[in-house]
Backbone as CSV, one residue per row, in Angstrom:
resi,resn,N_x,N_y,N_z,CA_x,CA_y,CA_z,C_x,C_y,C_z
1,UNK,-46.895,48.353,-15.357,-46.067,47.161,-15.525,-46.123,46.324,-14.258
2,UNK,-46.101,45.103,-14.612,-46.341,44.099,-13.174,-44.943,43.384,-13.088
3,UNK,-44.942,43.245,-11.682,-43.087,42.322,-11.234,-43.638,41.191,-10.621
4,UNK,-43.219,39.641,-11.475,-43.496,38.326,-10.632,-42.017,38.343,-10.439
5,UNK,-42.273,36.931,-9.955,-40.956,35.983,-8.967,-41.533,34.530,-8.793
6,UNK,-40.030,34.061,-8.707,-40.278,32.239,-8.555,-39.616,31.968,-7.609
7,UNK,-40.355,31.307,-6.340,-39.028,31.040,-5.588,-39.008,29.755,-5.631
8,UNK,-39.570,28.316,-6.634,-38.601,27.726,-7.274,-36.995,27.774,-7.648
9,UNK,-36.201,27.044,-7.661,-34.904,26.910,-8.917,-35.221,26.518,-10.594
10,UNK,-35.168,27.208,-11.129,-35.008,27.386,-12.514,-33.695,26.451,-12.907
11,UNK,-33.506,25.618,-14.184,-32.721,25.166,-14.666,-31.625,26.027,-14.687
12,UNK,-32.023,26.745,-15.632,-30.901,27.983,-16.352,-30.386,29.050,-15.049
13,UNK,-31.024,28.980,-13.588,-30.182,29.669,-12.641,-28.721,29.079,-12.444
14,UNK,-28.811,27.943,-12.381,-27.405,26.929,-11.548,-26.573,27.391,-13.100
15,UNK,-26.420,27.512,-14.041,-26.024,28.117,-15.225,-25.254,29.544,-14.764
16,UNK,-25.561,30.172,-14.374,-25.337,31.487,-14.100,-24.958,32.078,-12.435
17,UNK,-24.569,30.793,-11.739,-24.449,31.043,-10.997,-23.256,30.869,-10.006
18,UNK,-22.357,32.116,-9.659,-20.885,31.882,-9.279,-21.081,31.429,-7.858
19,UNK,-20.737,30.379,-7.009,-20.166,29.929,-5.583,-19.004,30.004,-5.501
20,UNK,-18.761,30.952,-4.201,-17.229,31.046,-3.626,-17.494,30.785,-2.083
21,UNK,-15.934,29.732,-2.268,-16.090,29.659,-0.326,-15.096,30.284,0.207
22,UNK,-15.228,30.970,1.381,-13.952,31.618,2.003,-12.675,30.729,2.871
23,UNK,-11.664,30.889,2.299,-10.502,30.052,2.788,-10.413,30.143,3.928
24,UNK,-10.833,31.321,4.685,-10.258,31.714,6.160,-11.585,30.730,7.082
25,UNK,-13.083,30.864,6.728,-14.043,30.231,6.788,-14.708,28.947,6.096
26,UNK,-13.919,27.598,6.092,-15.095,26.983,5.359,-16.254,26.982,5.404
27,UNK,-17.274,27.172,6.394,-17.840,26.764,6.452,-19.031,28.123,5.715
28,UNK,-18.300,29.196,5.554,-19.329,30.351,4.981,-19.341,30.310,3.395
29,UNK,-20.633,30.537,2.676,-20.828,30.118,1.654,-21.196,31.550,0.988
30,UNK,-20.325,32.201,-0.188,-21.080,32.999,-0.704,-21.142,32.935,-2.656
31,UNK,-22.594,32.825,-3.087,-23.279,33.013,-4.122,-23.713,34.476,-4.588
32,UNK,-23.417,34.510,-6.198,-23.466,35.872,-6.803,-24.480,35.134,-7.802
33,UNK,-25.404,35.952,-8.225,-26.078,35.652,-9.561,-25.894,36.976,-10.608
34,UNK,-24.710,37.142,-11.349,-25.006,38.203,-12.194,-26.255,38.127,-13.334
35,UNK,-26.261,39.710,-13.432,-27.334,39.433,-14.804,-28.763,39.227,-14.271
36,UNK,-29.784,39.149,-15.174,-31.109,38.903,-14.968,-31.510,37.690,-15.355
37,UNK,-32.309,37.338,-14.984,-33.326,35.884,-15.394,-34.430,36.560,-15.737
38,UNK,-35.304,36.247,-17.021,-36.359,36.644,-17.688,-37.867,35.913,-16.475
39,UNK,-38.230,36.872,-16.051,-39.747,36.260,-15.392,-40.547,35.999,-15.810
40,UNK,-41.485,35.558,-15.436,-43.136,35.320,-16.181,-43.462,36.702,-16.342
41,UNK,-43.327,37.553,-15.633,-43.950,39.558,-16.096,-42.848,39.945,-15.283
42,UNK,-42.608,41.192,-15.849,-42.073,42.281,-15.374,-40.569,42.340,-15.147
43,UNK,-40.356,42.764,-13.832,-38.863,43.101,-13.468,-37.972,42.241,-12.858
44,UNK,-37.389,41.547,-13.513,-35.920,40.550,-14.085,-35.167,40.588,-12.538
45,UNK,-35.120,41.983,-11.853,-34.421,41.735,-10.763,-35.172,40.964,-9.566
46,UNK,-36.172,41.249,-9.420,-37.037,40.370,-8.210,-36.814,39.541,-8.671
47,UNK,-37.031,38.408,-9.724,-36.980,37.349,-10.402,-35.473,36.745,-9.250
48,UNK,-34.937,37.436,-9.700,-33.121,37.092,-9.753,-33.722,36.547,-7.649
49,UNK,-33.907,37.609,-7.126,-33.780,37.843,-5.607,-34.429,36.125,-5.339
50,UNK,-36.057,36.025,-5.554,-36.385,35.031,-5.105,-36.242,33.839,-6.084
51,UNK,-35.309,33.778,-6.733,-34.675,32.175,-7.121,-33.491,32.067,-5.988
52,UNK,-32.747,33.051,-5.799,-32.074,32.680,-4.727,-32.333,32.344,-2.962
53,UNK,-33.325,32.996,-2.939,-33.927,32.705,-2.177,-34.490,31.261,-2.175
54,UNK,-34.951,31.179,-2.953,-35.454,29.527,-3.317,-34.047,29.139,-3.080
55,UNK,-33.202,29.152,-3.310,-32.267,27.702,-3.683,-31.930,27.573,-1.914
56,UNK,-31.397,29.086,-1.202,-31.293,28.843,0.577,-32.726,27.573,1.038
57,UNK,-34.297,27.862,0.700,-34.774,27.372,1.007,-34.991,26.095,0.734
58,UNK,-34.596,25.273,-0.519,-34.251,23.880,-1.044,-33.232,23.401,0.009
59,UNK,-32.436,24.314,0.194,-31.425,23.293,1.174,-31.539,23.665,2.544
60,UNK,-32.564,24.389,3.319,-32.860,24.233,4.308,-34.003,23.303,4.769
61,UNK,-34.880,23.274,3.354,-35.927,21.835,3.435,-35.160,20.166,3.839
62,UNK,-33.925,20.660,2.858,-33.227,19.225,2.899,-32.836,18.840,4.341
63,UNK,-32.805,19.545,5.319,-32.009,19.228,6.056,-33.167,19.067,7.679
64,UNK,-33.630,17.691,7.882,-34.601,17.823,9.097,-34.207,18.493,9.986
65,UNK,-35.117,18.903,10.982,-34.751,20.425,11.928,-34.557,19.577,13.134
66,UNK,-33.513,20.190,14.317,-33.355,19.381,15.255,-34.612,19.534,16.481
67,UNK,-34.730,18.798,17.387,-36.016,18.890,18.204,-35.140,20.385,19.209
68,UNK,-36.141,20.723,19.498,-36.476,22.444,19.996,-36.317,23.614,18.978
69,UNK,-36.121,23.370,18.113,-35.677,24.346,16.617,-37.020,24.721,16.324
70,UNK,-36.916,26.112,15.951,-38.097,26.676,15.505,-38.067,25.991,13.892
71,UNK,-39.084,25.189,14.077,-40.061,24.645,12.537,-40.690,25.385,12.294
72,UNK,-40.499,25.327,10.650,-41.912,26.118,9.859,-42.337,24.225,9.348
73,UNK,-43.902,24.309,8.749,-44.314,23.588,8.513,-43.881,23.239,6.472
74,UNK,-43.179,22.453,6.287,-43.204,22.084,4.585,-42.965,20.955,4.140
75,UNK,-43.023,20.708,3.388,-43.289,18.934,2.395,-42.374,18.624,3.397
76,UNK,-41.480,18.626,3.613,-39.681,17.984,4.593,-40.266,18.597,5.696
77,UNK,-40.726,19.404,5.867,-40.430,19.842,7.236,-38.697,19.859,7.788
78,UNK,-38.666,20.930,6.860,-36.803,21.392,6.966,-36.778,21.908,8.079
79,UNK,-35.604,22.535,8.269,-35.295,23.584,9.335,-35.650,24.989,8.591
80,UNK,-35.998,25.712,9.882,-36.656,27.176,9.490,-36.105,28.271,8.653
81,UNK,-36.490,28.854,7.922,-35.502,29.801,7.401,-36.642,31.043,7.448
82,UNK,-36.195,32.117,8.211,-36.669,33.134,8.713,-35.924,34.670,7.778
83,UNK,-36.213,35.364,7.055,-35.848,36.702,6.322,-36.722,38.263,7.274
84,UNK,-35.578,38.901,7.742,-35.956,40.246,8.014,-35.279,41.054,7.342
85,UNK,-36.137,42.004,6.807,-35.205,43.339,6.238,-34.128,43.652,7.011
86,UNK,-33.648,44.119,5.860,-32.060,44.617,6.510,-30.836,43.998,5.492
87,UNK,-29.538,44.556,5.412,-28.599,43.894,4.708,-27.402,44.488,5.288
88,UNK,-26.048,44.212,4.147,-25.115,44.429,4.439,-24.831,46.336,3.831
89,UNK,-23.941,46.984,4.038,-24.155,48.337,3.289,-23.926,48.579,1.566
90,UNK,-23.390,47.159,1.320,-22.719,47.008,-0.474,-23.879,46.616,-1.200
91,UNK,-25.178,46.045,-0.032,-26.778,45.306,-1.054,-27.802,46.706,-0.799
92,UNK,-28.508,46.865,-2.299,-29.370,47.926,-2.565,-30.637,48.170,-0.951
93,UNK,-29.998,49.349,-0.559,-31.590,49.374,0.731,-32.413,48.607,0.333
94,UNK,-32.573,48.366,-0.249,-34.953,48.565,-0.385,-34.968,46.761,-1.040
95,UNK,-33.752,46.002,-1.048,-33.942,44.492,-1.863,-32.993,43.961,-1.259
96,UNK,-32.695,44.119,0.747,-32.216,42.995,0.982,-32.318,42.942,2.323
97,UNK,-32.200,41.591,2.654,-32.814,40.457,4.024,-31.846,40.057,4.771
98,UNK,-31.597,39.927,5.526,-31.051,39.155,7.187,-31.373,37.826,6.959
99,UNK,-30.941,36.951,7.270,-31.189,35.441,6.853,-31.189,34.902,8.076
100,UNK,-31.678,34.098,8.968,-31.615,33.606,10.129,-32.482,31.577,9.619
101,UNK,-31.722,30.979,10.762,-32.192,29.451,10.786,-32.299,29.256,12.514
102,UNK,-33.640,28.983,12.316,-33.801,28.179,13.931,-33.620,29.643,14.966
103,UNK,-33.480,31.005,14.191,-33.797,32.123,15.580,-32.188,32.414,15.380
104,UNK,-31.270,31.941,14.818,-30.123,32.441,14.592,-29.288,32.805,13.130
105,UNK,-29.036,33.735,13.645,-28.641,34.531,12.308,-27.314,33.880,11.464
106,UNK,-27.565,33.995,9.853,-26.815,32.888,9.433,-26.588,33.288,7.936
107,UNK,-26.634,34.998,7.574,-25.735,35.407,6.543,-27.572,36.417,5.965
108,UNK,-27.317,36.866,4.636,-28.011,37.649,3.905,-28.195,37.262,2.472
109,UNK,-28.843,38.259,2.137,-29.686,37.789,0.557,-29.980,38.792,0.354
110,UNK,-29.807,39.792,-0.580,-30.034,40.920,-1.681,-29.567,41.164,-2.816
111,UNK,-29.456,42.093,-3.513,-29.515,42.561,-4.732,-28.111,43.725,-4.517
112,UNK,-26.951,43.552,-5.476,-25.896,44.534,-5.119,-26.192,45.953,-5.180
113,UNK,-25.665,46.588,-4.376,-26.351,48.015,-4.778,-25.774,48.515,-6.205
114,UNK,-26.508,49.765,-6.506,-26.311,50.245,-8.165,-24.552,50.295,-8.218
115,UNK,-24.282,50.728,-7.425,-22.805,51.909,-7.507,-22.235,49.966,-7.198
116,UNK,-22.070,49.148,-6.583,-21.590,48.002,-6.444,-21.175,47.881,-7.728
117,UNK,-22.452,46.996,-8.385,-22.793,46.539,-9.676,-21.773,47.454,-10.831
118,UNK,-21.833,48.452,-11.164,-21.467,49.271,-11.672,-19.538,48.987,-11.423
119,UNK,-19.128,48.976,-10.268,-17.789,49.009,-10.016,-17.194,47.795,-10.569
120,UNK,-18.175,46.705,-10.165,-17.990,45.423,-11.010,-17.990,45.162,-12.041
121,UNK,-18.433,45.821,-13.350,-18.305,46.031,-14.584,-20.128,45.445,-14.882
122,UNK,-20.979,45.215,-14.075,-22.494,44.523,-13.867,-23.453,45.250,-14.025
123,UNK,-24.475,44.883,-14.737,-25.561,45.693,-15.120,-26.304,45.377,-13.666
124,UNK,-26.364,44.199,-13.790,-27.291,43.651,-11.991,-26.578,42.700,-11.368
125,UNK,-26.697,42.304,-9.749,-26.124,41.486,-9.886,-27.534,40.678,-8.438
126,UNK,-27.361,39.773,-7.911,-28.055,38.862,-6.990,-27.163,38.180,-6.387
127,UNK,-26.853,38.374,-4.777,-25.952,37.455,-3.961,-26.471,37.225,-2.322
128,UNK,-26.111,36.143,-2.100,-26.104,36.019,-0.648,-25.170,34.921,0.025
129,UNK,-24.637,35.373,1.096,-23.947,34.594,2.070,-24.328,33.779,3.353
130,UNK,-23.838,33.019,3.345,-24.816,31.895,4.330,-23.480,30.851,5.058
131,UNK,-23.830,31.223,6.390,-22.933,29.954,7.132,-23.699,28.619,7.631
132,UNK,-22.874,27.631,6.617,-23.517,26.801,6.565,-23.614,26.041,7.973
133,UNK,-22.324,26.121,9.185,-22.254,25.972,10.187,-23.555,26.142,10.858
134,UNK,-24.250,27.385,10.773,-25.374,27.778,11.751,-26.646,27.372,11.412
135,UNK,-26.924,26.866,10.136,-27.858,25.852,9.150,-27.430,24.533,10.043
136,UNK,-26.178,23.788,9.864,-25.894,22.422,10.329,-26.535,22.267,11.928
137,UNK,-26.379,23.775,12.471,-26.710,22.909,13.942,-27.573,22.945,14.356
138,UNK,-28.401,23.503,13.623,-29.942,23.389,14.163,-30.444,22.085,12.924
139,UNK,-29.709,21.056,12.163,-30.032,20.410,11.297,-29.730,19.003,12.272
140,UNK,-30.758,17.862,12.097,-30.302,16.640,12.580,-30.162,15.573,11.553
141,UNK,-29.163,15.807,10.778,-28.553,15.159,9.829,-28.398,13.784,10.311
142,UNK,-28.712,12.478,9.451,-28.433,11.266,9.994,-29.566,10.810,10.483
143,UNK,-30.201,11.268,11.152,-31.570,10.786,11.515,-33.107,11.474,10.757
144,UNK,-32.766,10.607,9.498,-33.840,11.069,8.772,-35.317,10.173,8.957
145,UNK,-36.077,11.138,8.563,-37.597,10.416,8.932,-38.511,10.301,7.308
146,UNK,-38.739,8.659,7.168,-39.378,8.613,6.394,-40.998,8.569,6.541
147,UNK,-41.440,9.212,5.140,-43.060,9.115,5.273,-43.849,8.690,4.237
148,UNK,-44.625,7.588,4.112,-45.553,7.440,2.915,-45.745,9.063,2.518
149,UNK,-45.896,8.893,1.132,-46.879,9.652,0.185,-47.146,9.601,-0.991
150,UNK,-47.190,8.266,-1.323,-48.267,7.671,-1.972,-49.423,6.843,-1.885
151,UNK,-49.356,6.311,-0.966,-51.111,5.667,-0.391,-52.124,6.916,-0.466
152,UNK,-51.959,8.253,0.541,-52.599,9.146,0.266,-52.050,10.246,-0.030
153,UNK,-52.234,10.669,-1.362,-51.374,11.236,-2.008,-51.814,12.977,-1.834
154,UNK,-50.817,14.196,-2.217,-50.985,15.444,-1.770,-52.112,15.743,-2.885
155,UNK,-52.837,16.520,-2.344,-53.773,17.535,-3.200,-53.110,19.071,-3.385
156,UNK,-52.581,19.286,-4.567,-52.165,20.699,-5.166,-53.197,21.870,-4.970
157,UNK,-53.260,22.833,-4.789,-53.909,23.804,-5.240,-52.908,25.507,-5.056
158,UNK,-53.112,26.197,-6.553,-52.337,27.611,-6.382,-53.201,28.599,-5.430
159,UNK,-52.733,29.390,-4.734,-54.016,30.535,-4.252,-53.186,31.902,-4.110
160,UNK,-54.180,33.085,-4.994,-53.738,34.387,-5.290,-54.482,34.815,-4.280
161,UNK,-53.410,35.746,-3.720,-53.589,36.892,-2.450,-52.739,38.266,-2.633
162,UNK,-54.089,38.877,-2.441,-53.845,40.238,-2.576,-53.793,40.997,-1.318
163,UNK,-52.588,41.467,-0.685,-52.483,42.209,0.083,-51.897,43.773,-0.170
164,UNK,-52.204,44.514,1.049,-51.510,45.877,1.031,-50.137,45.553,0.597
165,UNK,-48.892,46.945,-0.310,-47.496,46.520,-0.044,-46.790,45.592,0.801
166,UNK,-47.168,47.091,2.298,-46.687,46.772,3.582,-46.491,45.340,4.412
167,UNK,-47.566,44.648,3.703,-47.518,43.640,4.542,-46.398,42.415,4.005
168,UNK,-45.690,41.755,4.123,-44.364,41.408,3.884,-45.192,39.837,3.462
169,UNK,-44.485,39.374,2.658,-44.832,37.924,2.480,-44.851,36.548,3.506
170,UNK,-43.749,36.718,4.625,-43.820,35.667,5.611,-45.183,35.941,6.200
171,UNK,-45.824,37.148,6.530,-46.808,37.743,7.050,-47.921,36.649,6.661
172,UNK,-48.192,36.818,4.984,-48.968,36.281,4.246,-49.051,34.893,4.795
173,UNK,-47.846,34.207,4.545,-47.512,32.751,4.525,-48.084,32.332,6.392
174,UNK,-48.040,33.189,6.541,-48.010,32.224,8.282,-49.324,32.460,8.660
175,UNK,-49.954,33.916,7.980,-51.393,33.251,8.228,-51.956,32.192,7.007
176,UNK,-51.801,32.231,6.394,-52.526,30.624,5.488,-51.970,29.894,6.019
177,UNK,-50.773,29.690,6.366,-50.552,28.699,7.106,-51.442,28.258,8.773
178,UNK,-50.994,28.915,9.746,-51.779,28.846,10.438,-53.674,29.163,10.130
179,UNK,-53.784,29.324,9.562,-55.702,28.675,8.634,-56.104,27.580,8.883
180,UNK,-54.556,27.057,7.981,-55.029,25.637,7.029,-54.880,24.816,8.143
181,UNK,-54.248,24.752,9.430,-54.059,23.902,10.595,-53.509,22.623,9.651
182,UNK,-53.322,21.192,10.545,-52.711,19.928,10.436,-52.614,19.603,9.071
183,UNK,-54.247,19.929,7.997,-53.843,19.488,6.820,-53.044,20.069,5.731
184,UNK,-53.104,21.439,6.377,-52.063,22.421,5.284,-50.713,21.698,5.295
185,UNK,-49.900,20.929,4.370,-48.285,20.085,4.875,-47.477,21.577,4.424
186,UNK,-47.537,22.745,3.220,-46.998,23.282,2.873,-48.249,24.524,2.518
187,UNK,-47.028,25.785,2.573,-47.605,26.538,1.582,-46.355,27.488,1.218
188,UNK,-45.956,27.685,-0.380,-44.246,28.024,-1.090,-45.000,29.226,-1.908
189,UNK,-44.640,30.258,-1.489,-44.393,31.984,-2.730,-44.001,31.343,-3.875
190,UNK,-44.809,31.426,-4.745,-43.574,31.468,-6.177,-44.195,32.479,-7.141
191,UNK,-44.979,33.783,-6.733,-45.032,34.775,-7.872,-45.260,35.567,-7.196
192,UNK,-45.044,37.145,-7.558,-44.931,38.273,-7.007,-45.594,39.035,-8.350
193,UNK,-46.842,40.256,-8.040,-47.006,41.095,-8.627,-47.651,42.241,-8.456
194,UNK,-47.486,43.186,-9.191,-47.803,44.626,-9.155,-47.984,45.093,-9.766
195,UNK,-49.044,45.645,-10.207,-49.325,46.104,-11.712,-51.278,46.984,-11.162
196,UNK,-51.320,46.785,-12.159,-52.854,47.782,-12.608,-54.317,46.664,-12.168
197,UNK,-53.721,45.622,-12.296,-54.957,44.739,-12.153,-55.100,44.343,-10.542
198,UNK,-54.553,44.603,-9.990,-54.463,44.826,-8.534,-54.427,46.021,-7.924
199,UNK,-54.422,47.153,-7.946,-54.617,48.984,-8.000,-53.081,48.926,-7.246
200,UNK,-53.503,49.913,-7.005,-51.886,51.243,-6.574,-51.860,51.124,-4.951
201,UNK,-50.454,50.711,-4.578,-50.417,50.207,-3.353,-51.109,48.618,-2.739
202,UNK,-50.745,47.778,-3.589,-50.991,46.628,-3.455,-50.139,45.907,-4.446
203,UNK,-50.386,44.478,-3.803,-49.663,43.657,-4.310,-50.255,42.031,-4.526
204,UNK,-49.984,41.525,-5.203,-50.348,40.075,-5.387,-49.674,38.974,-5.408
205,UNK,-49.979,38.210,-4.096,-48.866,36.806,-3.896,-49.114,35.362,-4.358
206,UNK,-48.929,35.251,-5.163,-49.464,33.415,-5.649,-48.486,32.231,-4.306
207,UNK,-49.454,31.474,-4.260,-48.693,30.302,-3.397,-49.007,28.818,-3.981
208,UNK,-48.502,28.056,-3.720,-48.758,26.510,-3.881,-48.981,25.807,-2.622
209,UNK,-50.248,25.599,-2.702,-50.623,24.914,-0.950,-50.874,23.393,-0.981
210,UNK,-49.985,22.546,-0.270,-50.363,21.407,-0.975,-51.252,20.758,0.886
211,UNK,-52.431,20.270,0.334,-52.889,19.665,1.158,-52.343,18.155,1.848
212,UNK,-52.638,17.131,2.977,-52.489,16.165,2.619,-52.932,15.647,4.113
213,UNK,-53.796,14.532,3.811,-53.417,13.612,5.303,-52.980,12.300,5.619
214,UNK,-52.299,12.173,6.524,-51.565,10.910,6.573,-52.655,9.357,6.408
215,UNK,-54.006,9.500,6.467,-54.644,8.317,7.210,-55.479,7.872,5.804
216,UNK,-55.795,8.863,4.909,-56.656,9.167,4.013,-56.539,10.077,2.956
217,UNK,-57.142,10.265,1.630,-57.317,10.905,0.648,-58.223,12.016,0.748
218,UNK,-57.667,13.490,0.605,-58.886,14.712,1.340,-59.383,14.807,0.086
219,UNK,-60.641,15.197,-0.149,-61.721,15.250,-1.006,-61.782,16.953,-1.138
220,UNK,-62.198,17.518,-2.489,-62.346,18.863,-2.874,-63.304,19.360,-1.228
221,UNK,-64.408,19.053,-0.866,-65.016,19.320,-0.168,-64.450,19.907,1.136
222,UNK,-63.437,19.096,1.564,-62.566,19.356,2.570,-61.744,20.280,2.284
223,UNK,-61.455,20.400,1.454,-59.986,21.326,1.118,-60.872,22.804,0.638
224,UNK,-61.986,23.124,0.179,-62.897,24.051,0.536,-63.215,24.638,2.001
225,UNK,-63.626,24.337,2.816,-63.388,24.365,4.061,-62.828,25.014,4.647
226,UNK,-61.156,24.448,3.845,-60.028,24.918,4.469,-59.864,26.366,3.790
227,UNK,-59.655,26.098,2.411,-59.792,27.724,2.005,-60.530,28.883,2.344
228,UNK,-61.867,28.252,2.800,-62.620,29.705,3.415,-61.988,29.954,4.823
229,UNK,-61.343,29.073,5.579,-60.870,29.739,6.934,-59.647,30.408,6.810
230,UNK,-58.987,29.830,5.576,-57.644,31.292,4.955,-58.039,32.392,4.648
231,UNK,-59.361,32.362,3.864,-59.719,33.906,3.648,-60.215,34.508,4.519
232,UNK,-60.699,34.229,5.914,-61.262,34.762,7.179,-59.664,35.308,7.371
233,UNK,-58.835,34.472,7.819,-57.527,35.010,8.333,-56.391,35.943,7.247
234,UNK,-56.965,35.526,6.180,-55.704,36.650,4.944,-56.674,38.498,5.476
235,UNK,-58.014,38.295,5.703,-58.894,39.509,5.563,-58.169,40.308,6.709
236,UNK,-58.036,39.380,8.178,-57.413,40.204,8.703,-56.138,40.458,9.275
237,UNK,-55.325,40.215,8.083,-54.611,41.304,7.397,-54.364,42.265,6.297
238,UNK,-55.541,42.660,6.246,-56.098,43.567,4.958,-55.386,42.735,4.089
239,UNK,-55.729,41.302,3.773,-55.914,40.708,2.158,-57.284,40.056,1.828
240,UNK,-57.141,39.318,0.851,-58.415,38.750,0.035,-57.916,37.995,-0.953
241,UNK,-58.324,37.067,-1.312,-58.645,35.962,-2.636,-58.629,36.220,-3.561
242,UNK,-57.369,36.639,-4.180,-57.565,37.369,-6.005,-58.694,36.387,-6.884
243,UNK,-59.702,36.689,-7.613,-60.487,36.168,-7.779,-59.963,35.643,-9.196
């Protein structure tokens, strides 16, 4: 059996999805997703993990990063949002993250543990907490920067990568990223899998890499190029180019 994931927002998530703010804290934000969301394959709970994940990262895109803030590179060029294992002791070991913005830590994201879920009357559940305070100050709200992009418009392309388990997805992402250099503007996870068509102890990451340059329109030719210097750098980290 194979497990994808979207870290898109889905319509039908914001549907199903409880926000509570703490009275004592405004400024801390915590989201529950009970229940499952049906994936493209497999297991309903990853599904659940990286839509939420997606939605932290929609609103950390939204928000331009202040100058000295650790940037990741994306369409906005948001402020950073950084995930290390680890959680709180109530989220399942093995499905939850440390949440950090700009190098500072700024709440979690996992999956409730069984015995949680269970106490709650929940078959599954998906939550994370986030201070929005520690998002805001590495955010320079008010001074937004506009950019053509339509004169030369982005070039789409999906790319499947197959790596060991072990190797964690930011892993993935930062070498294609660092590959693709200036013209890479983005590259976004949105499927996760595991199954038979990839063997035992591996895994398969789909991304959306959108090319683009400010001056001009990049041509297939170019954006070839670029893909073979991702697969030099995915190789060494024991991945490859799902074919």
């Amino acid at each position: 059996m194979g497990a994808s994931s979207n870290s898109h927002v889905p319509p039908a998530a914001a549907k199903s999805v409880a926000v509570i703010t703490d009275q004592g804290d405004p400024s801390r934000v915590n989201v529950i997703r009970p229940g499952s969301q049906t994936p493209w394959r497999g297991n309903a709970e990853q599904a659940d993990f990286f839509t939420l994940k997606g939605v932290i990262e929609v609103l950390a895109r939204s928000l331009v990063a202040a100058s000295g803030a650790n940037v990741q590179r994306s369409t906005q060029e948001g402020v950073a949002m950084d995930v290390s294992v680890g959680g709180e002791p109530f989220l399942h070991p093995a499905r939850a993250v440390s949440v950090s913005f700009g190098g500072v830590h700024a709440g979690w994201l996992g999956e409730l543990h069984p015995a949680v879920a269970a106490a709650w009357d929940l078959p599954s559940a998906t939550a994370f907490e986030l201070d929005v305070a520690s998002l805001l100050a590495v955010a320079r709200t008010g001074d937004e920067v506009y950019e053509d992009l339509l004169t030369h418009p982005a070039l789409l392309q999906d790319l499947a990568v197959v790596v060991p388990d072990d190797v964690s997805a930011e892993t993935v992402r930062a070498a294609v990223l660092d590959a693709g250099g200036e013209l890479l503007r983005s590259a976004e996870i949105f499927d996760l899998y595991r199954g038979a068509q990839v063997g035992e102890g591996r895994k398969s990451l789909a991304l959306r890499l959108e090319f683009r340059a400010a001056e001009r329109t990049l041509t297939d030719e170019e954006v070839t190029g670029i893909r073979s210097a991702i697969a030099d750098s995915l190789e060494a980290i024991g991945g490859s180019i799902r074919a």
